[in-house]
C-alpha positions in Angstrom: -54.7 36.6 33.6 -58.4 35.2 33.3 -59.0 32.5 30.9 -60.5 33.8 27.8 -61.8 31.1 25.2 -62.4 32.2 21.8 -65.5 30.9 19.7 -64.4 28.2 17.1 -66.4 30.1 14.8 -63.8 33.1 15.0 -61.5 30.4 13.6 -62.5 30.5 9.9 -59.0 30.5 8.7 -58.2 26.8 9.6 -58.8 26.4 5.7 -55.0 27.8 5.8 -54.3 23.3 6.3 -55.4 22.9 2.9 -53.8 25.9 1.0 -51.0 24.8 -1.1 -50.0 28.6 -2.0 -47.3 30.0 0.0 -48.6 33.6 0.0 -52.1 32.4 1.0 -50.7 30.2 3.8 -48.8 33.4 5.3 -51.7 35.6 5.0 -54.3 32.9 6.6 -50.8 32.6 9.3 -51.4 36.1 9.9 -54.5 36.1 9.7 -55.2 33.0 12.6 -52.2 34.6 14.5 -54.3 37.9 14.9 -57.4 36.3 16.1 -55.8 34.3 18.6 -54.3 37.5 19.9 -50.7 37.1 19.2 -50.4 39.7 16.0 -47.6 38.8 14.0 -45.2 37.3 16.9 -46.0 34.0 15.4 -44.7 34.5 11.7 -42.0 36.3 13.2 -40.6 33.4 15.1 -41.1 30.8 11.9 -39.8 33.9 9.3 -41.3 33.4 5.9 -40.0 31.1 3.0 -38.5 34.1 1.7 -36.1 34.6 4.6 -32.3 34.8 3.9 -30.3 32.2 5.7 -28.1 32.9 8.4 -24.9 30.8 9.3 -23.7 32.6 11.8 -25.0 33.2 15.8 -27.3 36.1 14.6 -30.7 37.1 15.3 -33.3 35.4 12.7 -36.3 33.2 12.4 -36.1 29.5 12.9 -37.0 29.5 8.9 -33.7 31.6 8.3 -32.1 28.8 10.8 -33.1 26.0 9.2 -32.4 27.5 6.2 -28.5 28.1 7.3 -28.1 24.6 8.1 -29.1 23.4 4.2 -26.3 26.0 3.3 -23.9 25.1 5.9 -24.7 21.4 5.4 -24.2 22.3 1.5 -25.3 19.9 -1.4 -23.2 16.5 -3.1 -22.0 18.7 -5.7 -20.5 21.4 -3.8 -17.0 22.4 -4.6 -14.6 21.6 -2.0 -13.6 24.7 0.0 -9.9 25.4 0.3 -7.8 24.8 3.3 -8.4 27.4 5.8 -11.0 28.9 3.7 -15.0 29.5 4.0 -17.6 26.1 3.0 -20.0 24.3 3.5 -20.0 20.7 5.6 -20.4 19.2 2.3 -17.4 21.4 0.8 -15.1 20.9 4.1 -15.6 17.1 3.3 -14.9 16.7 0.5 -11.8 19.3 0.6 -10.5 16.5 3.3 -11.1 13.9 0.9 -9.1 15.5 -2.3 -6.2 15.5 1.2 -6.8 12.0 2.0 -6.7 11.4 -1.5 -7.9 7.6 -3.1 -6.7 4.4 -2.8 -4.7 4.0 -6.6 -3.0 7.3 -5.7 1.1 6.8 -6.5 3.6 6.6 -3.6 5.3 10.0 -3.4 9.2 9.1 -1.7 10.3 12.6 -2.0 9.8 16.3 -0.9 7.1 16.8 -3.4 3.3 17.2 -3.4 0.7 14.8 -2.3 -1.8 13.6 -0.8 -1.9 12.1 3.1 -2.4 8.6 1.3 0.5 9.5 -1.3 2.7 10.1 1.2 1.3 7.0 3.1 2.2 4.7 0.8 5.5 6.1 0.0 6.4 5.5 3.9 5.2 1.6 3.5 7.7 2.2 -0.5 10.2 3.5 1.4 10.0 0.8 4.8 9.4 -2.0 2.0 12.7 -3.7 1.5 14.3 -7.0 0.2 17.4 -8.6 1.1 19.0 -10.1 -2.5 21.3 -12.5 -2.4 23.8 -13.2 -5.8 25.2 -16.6 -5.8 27.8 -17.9 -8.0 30.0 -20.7 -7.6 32.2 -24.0 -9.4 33.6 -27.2 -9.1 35.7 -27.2 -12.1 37.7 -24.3 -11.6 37.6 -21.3 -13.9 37.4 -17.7 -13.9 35.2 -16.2 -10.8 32.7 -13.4 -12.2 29.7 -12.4 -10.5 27.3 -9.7 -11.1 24.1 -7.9 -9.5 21.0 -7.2 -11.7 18.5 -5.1 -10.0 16.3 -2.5 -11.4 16.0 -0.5 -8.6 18.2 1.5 -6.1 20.1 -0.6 -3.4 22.4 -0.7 -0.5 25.6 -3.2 -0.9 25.3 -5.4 2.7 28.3 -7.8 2.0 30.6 -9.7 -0.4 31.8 -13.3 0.3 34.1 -15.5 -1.5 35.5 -19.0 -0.5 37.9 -21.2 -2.6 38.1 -24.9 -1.7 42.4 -24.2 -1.5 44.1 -21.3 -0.9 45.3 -20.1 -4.4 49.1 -20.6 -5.2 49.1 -17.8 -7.3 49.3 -13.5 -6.9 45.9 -12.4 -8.0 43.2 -9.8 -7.2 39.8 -10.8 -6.0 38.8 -7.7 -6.8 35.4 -6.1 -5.6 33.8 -3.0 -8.2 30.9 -0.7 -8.8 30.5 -0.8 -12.5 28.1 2.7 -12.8 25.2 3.0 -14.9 25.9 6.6 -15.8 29.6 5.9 -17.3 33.0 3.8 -16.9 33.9 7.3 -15.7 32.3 6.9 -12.3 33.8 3.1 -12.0 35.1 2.5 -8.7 37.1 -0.1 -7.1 35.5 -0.8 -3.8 38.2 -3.7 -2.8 41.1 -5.5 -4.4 42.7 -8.8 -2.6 45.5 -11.0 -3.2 44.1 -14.3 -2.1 47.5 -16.0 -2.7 49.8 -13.3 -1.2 47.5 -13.4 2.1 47.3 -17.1 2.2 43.4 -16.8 2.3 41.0 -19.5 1.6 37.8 -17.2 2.3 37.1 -13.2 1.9 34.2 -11.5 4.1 33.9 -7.5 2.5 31.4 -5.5 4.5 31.3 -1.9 3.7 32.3 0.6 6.5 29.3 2.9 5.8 26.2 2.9 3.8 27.4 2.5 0.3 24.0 3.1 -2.1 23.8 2.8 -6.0 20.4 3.7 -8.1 19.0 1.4 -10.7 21.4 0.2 -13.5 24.3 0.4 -11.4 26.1 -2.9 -11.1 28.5 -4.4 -8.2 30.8 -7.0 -9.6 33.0 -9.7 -8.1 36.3 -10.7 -10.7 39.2 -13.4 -9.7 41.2 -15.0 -12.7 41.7 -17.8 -10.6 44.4 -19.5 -12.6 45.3 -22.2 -10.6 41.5 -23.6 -11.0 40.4 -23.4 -7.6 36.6 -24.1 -6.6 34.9 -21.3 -5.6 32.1 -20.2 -4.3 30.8 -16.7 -4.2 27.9 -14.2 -2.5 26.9 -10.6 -3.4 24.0 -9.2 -0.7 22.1 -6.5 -1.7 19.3 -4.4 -0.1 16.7 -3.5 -2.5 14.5 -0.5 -2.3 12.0 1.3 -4.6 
């Protein structure tokens, strides 16, 4: 192909730099295009402002292009697209943030609905646990009675009760779930007679998890006539 130059004087429509109107910048586009000899192939390639934008791998102008990626991208205030649904970037974003969820968002412990950082911190609720340890004791004698007060749900680990002699006479130790719903659900977990086994010291560990919810009480009763010293432990495993 021989080299053809083209007068700049057949370029009177570089005033299309300073035009500010969008019609008159397409027409001097055209306009230019033509007199360089390549028709309208250029403001096909860069599509006009006009152009419809396309989010998909279609056929368009690199207008339409750049277009589709402001709507893909999508805007700060776009709704956030539903899971498995059509969006934007913006919209898939900030759907995986209402998932994430925030940071004050409440521990969720059970089968119910939540957010990844709901059920997060239930996991760290649910791994977060204290041993509790209920002490009671004399050296004067008197009645043993020892109690649990938590608030929230536990797991009874172990009951232990010494005497400083081993009582002369027949009575329960006795070991019992007083339950926060009613005396009706009371249960007698263990009953020993210190004297009639000639025991000094008692060691109660359940045989299998044995959990109570908040309000429920474990409670260790000996009438310790004879005025024994004692000394007595509840352990507990505290939950939310």
């Amino acid at each position: 192909m021989a080299d053809e130059r083209i007068p700049v004087g057949q370029l009177s429509n570089v005033k299309l730099l300073q035009e500010t109107s969008t019609t008159t910048v397409v027409a001097e586009m055209v306009s230019i295009s033509s007199e360089l000899g390549f028709g309208g192939l250029a403001i096909e390639v860069w599509g006009t402002s006009t152009g419809a934008a396309v989010v998909t791998d279609t056929t368009g102008t690199m207008q339409s292009y750049n277009r589709g990626l402001v709507v893909s991208v999508g805007s700060s205030t776009a709704t956030a697209a539903d899971a498995g649904g059509e969006g934007s970037l913006s919209a898939k974003l900030r759907r995986a943030t209402d998932t994430l969820g925030t940071s004050t968002g409440a521990a969720v412990t059970t089968d119910a609905v939540g957010t990844l950082q709901n059920y997060m911190r239930g996991l760290v609720s649910l791994l977060d646990r204290t041993v509790v340890v209920y002490s009671g004791g004399t050296s004067s004698g008197g009645a043993l009675s020892l109690v649990t007060t938590t608030s929230e749900t536990f797991r009874l680990l172990s009951v232990t009760a010494h005497t400083t002699t081993v009582p002369a006479a027949s009575e329960n130790l006795t070991i019992q779930v007083d339950s926060a719903t009613s005396s009706g659900y009371d249960t007698i977990l263990g009953r020993y007679n210190m004297g009639t086994l000639s025991a000094s010291d008692l060691l109660f560990t359940p045989d299998s998890d044995l959990l109570y919810k908040n309000g429920d009480v474990i409670a260790v009763t000996y009438a310790n006539t004879t005025q024994a010293w004692w000394g007595a432990q509840i352990t507990v495993e505290t939950f939310p």
